[in-house]
mmJSON file of the N, C-alpha and C atoms, coordinates in Angstrom:
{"data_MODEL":{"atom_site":{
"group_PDB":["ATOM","ATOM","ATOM","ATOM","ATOM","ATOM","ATOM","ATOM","ATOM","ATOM","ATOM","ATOM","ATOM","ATOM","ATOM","ATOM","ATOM","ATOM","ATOM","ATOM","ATOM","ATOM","ATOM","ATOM","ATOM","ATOM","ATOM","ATOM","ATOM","ATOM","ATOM","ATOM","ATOM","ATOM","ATOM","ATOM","ATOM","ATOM","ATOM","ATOM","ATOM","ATOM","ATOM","ATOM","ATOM","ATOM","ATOM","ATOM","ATOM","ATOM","ATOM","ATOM","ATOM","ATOM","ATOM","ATOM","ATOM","ATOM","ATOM","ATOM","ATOM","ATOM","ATOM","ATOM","ATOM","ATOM","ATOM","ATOM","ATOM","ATOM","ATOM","ATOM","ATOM","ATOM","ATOM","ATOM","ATOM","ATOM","ATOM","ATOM","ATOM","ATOM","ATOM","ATOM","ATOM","ATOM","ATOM","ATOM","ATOM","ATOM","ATOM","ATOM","ATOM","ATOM","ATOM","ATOM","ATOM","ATOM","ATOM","ATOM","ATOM","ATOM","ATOM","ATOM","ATOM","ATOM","ATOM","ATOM","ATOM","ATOM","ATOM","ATOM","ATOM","ATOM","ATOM","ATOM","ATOM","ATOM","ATOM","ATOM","ATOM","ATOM","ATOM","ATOM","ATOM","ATOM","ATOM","ATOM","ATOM","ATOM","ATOM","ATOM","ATOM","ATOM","ATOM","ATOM","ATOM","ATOM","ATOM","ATOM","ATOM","ATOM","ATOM","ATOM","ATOM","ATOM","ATOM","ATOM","ATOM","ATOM","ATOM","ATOM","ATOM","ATOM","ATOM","ATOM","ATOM","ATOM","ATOM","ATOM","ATOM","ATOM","ATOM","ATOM","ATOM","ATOM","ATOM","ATOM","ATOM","ATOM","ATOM","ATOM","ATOM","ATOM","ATOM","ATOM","ATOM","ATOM","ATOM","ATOM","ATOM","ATOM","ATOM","ATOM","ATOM","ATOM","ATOM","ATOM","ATOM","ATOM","ATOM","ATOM","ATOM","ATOM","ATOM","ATOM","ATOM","ATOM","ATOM","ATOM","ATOM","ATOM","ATOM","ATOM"],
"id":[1,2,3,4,5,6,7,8,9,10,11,12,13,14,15,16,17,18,19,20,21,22,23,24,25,26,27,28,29,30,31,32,33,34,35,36,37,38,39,40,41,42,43,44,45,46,47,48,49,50,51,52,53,54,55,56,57,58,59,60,61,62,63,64,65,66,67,68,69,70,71,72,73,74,75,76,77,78,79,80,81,82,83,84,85,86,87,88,89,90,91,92,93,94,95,96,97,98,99,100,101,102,103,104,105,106,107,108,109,110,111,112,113,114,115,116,117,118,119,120,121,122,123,124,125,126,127,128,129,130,131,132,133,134,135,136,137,138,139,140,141,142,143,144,145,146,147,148,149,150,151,152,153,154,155,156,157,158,159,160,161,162,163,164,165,166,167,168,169,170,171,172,173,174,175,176,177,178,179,180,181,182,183,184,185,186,187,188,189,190,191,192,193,194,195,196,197,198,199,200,201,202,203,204],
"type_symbol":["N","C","C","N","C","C","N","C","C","N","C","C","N","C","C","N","C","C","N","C","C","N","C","C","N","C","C","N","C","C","N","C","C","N","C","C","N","C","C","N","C","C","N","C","C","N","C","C","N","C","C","N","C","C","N","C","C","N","C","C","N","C","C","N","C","C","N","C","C","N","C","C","N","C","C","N","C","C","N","C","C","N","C","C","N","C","C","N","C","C","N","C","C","N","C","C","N","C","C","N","C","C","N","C","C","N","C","C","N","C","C","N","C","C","N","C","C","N","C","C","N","C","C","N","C","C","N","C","C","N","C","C","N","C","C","N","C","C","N","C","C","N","C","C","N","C","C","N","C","C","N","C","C","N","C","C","N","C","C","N","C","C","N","C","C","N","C","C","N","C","C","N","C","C","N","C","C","N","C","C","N","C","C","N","C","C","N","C","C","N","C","C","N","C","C","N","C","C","N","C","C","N","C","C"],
"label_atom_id":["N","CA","C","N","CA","C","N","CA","C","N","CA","C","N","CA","C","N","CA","C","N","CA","C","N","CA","C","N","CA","C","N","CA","C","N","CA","C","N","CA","C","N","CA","C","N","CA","C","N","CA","C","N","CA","C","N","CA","C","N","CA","C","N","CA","C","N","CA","C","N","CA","C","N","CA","C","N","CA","C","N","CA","C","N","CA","C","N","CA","C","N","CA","C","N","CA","C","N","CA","C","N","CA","C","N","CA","C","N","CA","C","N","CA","C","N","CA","C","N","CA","C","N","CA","C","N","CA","C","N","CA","C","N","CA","C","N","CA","C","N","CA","C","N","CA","C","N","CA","C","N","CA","C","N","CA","C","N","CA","C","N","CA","C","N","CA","C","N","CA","C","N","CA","C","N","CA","C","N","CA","C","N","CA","C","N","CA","C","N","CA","C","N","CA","C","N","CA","C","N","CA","C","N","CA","C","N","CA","C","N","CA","C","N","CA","C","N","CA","C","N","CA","C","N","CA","C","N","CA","C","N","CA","C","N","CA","C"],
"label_alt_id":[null,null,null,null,null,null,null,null,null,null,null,null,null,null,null,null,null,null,null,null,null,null,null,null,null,null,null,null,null,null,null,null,null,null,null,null,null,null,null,null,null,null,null,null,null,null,null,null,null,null,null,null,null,null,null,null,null,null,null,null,null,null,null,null,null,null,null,null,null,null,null,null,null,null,null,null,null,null,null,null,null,null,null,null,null,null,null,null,null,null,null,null,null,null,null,null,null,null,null,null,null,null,null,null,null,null,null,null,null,null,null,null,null,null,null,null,null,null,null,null,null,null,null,null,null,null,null,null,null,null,null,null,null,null,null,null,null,null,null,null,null,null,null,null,null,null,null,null,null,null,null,null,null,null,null,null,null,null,null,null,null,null,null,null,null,null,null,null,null,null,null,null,null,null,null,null,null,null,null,null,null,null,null,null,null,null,null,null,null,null,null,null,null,null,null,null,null,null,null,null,null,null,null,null],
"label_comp_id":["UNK","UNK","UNK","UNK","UNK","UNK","UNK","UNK","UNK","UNK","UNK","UNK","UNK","UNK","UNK","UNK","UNK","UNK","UNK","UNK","UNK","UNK","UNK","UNK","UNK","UNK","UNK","UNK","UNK","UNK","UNK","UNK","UNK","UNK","UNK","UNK","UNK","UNK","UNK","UNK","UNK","UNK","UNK","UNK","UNK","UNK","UNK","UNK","UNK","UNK","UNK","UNK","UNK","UNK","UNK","UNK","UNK","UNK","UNK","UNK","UNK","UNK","UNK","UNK","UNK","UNK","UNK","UNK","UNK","UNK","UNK","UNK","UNK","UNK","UNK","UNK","UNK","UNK","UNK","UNK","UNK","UNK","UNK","UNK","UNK","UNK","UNK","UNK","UNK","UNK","UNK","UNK","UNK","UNK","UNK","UNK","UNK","UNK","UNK","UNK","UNK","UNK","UNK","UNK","UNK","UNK","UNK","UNK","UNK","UNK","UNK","UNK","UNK","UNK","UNK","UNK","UNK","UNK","UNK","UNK","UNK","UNK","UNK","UNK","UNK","UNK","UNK","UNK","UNK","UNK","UNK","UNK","UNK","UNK","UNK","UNK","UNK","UNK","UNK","UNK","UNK","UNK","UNK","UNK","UNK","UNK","UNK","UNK","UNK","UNK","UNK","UNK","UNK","UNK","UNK","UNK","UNK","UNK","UNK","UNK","UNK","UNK","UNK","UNK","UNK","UNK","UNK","UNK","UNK","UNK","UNK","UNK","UNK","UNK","UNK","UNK","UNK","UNK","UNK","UNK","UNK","UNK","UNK","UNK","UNK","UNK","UNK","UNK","UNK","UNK","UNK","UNK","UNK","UNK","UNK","UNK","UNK","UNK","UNK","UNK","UNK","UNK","UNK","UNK"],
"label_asym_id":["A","A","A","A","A","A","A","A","A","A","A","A","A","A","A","A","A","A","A","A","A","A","A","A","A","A","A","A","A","A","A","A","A","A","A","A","A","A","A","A","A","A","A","A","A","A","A","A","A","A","A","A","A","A","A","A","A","A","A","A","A","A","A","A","A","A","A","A","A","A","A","A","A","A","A","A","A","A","A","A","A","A","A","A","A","A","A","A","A","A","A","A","A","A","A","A","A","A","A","A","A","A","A","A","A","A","A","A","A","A","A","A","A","A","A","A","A","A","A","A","A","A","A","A","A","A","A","A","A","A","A","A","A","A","A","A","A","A","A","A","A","A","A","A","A","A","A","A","A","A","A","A","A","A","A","A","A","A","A","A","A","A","A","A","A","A","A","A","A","A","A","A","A","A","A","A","A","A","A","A","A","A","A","A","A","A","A","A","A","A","A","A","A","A","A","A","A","A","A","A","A","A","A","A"],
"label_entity_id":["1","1","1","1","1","1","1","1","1","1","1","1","1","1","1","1","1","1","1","1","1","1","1","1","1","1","1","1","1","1","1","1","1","1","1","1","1","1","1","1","1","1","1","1","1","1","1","1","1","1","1","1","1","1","1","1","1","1","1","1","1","1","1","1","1","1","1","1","1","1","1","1","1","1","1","1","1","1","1","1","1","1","1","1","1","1","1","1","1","1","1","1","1","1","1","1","1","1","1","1","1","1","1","1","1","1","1","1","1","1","1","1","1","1","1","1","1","1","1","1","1","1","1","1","1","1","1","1","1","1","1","1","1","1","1","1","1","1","1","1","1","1","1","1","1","1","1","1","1","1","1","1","1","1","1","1","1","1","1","1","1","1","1","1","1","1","1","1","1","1","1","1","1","1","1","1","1","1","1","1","1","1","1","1","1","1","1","1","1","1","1","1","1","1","1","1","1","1","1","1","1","1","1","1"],
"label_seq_id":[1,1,1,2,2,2,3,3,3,4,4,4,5,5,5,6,6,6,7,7,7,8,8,8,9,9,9,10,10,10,11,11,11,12,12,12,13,13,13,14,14,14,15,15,15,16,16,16,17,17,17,18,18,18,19,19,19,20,20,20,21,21,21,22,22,22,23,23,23,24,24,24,25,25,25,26,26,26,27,27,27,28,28,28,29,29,29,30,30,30,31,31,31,32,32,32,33,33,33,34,34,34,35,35,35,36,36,36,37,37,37,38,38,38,39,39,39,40,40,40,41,41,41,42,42,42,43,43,43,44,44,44,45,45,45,46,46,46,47,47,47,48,48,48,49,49,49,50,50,50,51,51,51,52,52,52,53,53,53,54,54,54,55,55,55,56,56,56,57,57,57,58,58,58,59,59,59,60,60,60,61,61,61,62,62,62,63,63,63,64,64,64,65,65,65,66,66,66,67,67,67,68,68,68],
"pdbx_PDB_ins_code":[null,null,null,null,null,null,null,null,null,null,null,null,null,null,null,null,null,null,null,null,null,null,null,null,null,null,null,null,null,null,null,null,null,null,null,null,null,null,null,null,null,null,null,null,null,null,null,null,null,null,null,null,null,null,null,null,null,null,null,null,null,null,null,null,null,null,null,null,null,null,null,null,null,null,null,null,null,null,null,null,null,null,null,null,null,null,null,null,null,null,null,null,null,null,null,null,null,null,null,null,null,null,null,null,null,null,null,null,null,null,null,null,null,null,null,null,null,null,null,null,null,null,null,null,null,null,null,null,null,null,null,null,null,null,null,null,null,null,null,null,null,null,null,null,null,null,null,null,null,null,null,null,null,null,null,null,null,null,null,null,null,null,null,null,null,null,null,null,null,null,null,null,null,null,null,null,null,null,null,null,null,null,null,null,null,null,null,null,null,null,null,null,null,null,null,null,null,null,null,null,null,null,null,null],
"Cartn_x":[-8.347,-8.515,-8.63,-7.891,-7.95,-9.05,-10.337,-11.277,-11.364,-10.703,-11.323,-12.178,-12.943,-14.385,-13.757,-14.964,-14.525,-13.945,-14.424,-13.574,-12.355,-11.249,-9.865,-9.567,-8.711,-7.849,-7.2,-7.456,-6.859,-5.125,-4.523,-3.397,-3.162,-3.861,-3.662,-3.399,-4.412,-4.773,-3.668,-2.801,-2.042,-0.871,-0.424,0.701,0.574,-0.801,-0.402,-0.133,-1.234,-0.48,0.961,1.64,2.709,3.875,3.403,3.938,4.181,2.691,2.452,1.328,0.646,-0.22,-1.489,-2.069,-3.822,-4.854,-5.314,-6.169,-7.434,-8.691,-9.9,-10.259,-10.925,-12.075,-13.224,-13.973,-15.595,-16.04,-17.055,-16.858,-15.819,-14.897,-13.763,-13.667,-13.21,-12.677,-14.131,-14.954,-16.287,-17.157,-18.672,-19.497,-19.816,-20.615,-20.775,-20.63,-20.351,-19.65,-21.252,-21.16,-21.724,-23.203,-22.535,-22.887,-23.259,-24.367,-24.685,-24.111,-23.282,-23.165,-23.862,-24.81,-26.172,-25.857,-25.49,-24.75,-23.515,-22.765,-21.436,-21.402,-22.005,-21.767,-22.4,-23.282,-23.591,-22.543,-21.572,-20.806,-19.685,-19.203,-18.041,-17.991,-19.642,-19.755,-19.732,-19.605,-19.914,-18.208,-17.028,-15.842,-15.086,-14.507,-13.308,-12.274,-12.484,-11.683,-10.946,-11.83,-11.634,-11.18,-10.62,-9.982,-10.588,-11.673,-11.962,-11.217,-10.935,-10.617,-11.52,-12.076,-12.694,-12.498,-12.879,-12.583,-13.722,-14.893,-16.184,-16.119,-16.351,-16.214,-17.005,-18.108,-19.763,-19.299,-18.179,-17.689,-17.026,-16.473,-15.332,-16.383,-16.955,-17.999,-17.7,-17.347,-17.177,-18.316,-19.088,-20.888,-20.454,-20.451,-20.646,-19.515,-18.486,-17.58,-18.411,-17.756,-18.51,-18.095,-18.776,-17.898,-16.626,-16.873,-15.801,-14.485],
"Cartn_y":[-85.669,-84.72,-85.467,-85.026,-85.393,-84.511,-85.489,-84.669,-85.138,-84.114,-84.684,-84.669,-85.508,-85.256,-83.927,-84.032,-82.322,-82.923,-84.03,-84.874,-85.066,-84.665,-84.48,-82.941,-83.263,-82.302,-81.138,-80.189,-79.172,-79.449,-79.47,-79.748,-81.11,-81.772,-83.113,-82.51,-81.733,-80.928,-79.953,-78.985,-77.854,-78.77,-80.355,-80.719,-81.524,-81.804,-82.143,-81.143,-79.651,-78.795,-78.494,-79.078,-78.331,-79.538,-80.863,-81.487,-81.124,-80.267,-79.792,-80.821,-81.894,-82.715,-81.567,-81.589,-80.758,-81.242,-81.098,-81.165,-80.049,-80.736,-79.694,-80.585,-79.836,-80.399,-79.552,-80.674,-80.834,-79.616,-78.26,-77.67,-76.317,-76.549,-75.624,-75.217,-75.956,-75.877,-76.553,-77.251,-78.147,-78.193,-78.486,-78.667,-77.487,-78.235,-76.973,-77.335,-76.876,-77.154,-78.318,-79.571,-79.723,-81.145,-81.439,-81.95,-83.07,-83.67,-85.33,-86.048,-86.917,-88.316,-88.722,-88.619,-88.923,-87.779,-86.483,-85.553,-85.629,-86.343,-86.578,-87.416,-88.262,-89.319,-88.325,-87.743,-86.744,-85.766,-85.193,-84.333,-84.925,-86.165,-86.83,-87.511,-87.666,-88.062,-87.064,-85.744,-84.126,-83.766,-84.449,-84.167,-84.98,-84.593,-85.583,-86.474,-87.653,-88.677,-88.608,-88.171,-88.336,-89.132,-88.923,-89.614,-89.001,-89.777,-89.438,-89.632,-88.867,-89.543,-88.88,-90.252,-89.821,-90.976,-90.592,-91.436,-92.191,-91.969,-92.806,-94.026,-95.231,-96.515,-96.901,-96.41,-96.685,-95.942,-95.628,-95.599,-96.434,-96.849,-97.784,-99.719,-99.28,-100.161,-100.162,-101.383,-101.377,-101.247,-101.11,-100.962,-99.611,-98.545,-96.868,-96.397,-97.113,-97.491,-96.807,-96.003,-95.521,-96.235,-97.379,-97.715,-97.268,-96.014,-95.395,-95.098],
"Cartn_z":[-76.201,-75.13,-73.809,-72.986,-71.686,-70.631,-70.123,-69.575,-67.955,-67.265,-65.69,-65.168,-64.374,-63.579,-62.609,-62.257,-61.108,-59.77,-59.683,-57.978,-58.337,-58.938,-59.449,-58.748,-57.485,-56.934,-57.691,-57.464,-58.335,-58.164,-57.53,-57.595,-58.024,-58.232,-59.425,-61.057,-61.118,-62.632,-62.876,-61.814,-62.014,-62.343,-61.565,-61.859,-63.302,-64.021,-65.549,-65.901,-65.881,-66.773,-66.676,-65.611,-65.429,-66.378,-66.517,-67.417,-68.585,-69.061,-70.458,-71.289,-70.195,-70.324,-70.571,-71.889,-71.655,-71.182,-70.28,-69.939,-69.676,-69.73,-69.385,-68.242,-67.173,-65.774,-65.905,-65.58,-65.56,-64.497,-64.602,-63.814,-63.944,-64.899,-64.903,-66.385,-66.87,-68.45,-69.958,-69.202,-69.381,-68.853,-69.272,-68.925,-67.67,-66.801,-65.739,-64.268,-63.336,-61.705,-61.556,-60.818,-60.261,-61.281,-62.291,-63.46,-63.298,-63.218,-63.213,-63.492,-63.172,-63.676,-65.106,-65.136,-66.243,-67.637,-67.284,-68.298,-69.049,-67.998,-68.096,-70.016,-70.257,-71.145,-72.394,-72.682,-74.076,-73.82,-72.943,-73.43,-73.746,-73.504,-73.647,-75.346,-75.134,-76.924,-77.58,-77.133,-77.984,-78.471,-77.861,-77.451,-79.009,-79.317,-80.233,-79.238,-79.595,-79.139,-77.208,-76.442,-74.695,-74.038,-73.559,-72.497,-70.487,-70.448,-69.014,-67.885,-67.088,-65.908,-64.523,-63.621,-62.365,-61.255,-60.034,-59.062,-58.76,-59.79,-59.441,-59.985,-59.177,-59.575,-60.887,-60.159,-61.612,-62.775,-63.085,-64.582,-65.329,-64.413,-65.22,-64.931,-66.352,-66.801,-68.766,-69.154,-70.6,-71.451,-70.95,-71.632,-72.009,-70.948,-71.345,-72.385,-72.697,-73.651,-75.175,-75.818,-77.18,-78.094,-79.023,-80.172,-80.959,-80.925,-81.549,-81.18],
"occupancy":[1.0,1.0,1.0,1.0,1.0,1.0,1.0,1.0,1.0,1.0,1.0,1.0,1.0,1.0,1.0,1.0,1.0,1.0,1.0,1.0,1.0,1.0,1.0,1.0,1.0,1.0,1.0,1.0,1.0,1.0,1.0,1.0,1.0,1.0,1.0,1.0,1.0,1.0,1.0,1.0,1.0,1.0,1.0,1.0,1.0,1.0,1.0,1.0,1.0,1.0,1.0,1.0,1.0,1.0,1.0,1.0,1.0,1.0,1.0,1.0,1.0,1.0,1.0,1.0,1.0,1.0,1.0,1.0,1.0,1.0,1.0,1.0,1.0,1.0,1.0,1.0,1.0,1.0,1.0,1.0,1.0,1.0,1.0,1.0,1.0,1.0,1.0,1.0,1.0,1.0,1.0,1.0,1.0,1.0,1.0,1.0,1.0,1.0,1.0,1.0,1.0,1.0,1.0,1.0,1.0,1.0,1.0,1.0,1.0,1.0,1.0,1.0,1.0,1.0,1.0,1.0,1.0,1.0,1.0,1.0,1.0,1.0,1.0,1.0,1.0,1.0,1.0,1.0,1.0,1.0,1.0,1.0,1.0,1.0,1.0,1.0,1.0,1.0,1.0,1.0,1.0,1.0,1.0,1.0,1.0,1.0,1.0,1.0,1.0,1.0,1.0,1.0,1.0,1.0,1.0,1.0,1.0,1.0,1.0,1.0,1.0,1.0,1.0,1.0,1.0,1.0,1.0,1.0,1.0,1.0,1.0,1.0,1.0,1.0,1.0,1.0,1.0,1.0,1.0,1.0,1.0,1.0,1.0,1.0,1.0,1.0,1.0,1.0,1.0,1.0,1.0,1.0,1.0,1.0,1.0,1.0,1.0,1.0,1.0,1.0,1.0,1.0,1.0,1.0],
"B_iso_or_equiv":[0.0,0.0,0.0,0.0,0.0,0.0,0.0,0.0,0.0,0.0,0.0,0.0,0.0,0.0,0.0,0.0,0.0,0.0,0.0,0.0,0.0,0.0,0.0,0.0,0.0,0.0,0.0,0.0,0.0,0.0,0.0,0.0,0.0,0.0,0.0,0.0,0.0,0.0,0.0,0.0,0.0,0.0,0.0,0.0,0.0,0.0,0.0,0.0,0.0,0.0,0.0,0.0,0.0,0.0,0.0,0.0,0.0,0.0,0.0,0.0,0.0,0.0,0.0,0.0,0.0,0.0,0.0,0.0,0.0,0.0,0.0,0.0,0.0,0.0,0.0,0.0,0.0,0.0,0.0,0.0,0.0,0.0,0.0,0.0,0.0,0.0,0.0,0.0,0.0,0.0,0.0,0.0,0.0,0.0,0.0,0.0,0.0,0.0,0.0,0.0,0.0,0.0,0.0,0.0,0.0,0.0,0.0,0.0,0.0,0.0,0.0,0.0,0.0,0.0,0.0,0.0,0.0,0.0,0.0,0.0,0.0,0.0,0.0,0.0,0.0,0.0,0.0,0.0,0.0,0.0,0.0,0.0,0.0,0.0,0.0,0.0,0.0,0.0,0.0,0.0,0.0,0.0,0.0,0.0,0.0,0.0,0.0,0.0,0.0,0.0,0.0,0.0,0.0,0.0,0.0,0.0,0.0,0.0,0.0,0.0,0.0,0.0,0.0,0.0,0.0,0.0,0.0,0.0,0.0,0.0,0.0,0.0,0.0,0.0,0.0,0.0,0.0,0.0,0.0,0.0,0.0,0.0,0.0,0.0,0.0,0.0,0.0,0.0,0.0,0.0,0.0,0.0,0.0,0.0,0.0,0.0,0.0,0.0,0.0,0.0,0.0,0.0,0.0,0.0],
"pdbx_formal_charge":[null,null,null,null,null,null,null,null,null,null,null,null,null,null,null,null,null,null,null,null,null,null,null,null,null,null,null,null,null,null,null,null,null,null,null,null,null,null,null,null,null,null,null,null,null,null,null,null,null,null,null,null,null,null,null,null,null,null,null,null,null,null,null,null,null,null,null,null,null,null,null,null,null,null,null,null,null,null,null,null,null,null,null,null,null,null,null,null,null,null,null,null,null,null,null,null,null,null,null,null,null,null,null,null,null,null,null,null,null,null,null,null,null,null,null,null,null,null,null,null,null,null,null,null,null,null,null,null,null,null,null,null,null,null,null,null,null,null,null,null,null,null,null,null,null,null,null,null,null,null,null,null,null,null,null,null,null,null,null,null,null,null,null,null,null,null,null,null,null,null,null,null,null,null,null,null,null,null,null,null,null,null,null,null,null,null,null,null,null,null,null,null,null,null,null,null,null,null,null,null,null,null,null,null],
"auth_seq_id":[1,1,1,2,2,2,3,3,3,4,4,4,5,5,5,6,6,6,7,7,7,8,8,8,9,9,9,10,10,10,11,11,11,12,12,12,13,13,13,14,14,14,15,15,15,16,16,16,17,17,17,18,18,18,19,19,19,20,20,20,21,21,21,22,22,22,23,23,23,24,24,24,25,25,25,26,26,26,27,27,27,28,28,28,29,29,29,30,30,30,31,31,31,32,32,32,33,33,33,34,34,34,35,35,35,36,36,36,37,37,37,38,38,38,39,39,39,40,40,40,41,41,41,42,42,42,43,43,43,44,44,44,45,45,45,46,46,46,47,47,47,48,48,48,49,49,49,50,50,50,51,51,51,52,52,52,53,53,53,54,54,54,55,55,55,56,56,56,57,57,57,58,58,58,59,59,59,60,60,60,61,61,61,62,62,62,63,63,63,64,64,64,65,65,65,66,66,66,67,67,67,68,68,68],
"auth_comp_id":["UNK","UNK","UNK","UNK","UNK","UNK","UNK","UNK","UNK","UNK","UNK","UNK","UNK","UNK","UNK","UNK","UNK","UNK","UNK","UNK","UNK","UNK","UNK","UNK","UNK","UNK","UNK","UNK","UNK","UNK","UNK","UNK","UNK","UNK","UNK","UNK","UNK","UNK","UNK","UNK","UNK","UNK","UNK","UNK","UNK","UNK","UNK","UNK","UNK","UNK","UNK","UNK","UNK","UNK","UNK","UNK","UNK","UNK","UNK","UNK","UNK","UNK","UNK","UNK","UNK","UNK","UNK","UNK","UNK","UNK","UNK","UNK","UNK","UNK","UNK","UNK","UNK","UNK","UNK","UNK","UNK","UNK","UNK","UNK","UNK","UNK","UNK","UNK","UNK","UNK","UNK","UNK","UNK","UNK","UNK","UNK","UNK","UNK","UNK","UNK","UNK","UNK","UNK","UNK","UNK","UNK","UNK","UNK","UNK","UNK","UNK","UNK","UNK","UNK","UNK","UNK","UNK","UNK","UNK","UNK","UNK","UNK","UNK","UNK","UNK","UNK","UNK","UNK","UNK","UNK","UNK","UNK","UNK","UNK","UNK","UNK","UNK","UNK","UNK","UNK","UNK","UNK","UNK","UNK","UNK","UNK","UNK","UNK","UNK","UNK","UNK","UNK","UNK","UNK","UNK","UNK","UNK","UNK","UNK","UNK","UNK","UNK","UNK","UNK","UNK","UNK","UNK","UNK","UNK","UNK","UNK","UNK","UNK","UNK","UNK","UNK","UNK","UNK","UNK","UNK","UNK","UNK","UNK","UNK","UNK","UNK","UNK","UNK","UNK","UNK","UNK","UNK","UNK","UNK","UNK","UNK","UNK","UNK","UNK","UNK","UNK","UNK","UNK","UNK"],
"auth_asym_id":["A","A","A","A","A","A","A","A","A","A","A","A","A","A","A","A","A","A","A","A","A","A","A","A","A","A","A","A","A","A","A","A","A","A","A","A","A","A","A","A","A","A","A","A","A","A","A","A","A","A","A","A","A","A","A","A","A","A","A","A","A","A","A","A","A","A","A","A","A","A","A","A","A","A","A","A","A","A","A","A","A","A","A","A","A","A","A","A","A","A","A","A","A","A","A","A","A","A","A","A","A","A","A","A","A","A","A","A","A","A","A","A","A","A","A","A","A","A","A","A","A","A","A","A","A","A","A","A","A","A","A","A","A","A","A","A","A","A","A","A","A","A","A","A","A","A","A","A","A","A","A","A","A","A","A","A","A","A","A","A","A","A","A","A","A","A","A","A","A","A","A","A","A","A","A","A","A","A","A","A","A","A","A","A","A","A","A","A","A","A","A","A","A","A","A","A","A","A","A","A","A","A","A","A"],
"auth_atom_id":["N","CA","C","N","CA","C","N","CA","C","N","CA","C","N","CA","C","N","CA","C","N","CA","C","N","CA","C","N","CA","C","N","CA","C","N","CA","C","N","CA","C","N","CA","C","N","CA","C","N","CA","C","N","CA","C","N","CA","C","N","CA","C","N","CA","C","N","CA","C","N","CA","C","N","CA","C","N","CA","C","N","CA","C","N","CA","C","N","CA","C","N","CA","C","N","CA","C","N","CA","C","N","CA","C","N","CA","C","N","CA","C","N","CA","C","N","CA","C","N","CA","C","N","CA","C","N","CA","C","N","CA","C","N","CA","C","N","CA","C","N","CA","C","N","CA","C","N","CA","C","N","CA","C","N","CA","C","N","CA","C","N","CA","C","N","CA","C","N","CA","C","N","CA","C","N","CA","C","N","CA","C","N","CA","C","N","CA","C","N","CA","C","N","CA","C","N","CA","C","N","CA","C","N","CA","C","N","CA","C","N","CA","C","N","CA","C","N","CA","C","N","CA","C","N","CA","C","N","CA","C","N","CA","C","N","CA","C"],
"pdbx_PDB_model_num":[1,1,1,1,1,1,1,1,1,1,1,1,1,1,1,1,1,1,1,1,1,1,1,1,1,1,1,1,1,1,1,1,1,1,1,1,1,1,1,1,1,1,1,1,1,1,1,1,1,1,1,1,1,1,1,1,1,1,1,1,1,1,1,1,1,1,1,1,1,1,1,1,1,1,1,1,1,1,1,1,1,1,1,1,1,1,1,1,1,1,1,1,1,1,1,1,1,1,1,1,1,1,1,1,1,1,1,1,1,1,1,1,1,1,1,1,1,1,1,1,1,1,1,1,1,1,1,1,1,1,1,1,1,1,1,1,1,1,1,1,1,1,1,1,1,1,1,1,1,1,1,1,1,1,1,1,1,1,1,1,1,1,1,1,1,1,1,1,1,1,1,1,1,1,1,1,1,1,1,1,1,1,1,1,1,1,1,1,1,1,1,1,1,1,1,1,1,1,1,1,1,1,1,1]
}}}
């Protein structure tokens, strides 16, 4: 599953669907508008196999990385 943070332009998101890429956004399709950072990581582990994408730097850290 492809999951966007909510700082992903809606017209970023309308042109995957329009690929036929699925995606859900944080706020929209997940979780709820406006969602901690700190929330973000138990719903991503709640998800089958995710694929995040966001424009916040303090993610892309290999620690928050799930074994699995």
């Amino acid at each position: 599953m492809n999951l966007l943070d909510e700082n992903i332009i809606e017209s970023q998101r309308q042109a995957l669907r329009g690929r036929r890429i699925a995606v859900r956004q944080i706020g929209v399709d997940a979780g709820y508008k406006g969602m901690s950072d700190h929330d973000v990581l138990p719903l991503l582990h709640g998800l089958s196999r995710p694929t995040f994408f966001t424009r916040d730097d303090h993610f892309y850290d290999r620690r928050l990385c799930h074994r699995g």
